[in-house]
C-alpha positions in Angstrom: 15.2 13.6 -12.0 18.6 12.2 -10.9 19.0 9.0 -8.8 22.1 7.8 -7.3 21.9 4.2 -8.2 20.1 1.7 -10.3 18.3 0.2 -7.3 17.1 3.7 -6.3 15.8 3.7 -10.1 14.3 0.4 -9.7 12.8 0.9 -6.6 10.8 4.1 -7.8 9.7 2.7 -10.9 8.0 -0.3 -9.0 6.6 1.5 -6.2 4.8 3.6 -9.3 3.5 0.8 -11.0 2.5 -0.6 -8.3 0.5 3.0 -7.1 -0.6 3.4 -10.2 -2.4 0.4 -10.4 -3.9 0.2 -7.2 -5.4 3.8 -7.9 -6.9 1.4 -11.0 -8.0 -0.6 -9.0 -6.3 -3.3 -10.9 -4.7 -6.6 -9.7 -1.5 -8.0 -10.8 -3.1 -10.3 -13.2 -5.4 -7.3 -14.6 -2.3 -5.9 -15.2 -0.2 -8.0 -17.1 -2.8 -8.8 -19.3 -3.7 -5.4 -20.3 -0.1 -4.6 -20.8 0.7 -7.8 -22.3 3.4 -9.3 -20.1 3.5 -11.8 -17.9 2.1 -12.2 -14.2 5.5 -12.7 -13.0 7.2 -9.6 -14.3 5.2 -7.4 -12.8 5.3 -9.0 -9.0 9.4 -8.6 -9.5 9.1 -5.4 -10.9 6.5 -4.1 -7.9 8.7 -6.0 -5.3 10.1 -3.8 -2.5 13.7 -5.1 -3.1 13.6 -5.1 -7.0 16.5 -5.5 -8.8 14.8 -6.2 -12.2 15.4 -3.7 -15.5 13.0 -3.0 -17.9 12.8 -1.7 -21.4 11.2 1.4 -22.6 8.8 -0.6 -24.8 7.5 -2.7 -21.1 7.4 0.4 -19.7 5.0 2.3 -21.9 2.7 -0.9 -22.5 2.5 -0.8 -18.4 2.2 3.2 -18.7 -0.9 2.6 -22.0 -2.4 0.1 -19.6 -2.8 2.2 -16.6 -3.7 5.2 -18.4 -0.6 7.4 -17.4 2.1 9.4 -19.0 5.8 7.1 -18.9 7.1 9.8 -17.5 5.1 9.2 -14.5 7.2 6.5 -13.5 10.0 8.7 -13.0 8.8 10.6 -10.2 9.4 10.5 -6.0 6.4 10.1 -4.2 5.9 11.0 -0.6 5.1 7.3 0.1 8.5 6.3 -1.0 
C-alpha cells in the first residue's frame, strides 16, 4: 500500500481503528483499556483531522485488543 503523505497515513490508520472498534462494538474507553493506553490517545488517533503518530508496539496492542491482524490498519476502505 503506498500513501502520498503522512496525514494520508494517519488518516487511514484512525478511520480503521475507529471501524474496527465500532464493528466491536467497543467504546473509546473499552478500548484503551484493553489495549492499555490511554482514553485520550485513541480520540486523537480516531479524529478526522489526525495528525498523531504511533508506534508499532501501540499499534498491535490496539490491533490484539480488537481482534485483528496489524496489517489491517493499512488498508483503504470504501468509507474513506
Amino acid at each position: 500500500m503506498k500513501f502520498t503523505s503522512d496525514s494520508e497515513l494517519y488518516k487511514t490508520i484512525g478511520s480503521n481503528i475507529k471501524y474496527f472498534r465500532e464493528r466491536r462494538k467497543l467504546t473509546q474507553p473499552e478500548l484503551a483499556e484493553l489495549a492499555g493506553i490511554s482514553l485520550s490517545y485513541i480520540s486523537k488517533l480516531e479524529a478526522e483531522n489526525c495528525e498523531k503518530s504511533v508506534s508499532i508496539s501501540t499499534l498491535n496492542s490496539i490491533a490484539n485488543a480488537l481482534d485483528v491482524r496489524l496489517i489491517r490498519f493499512f488498508e483503504r476502505r470504501p468509507h474513506m
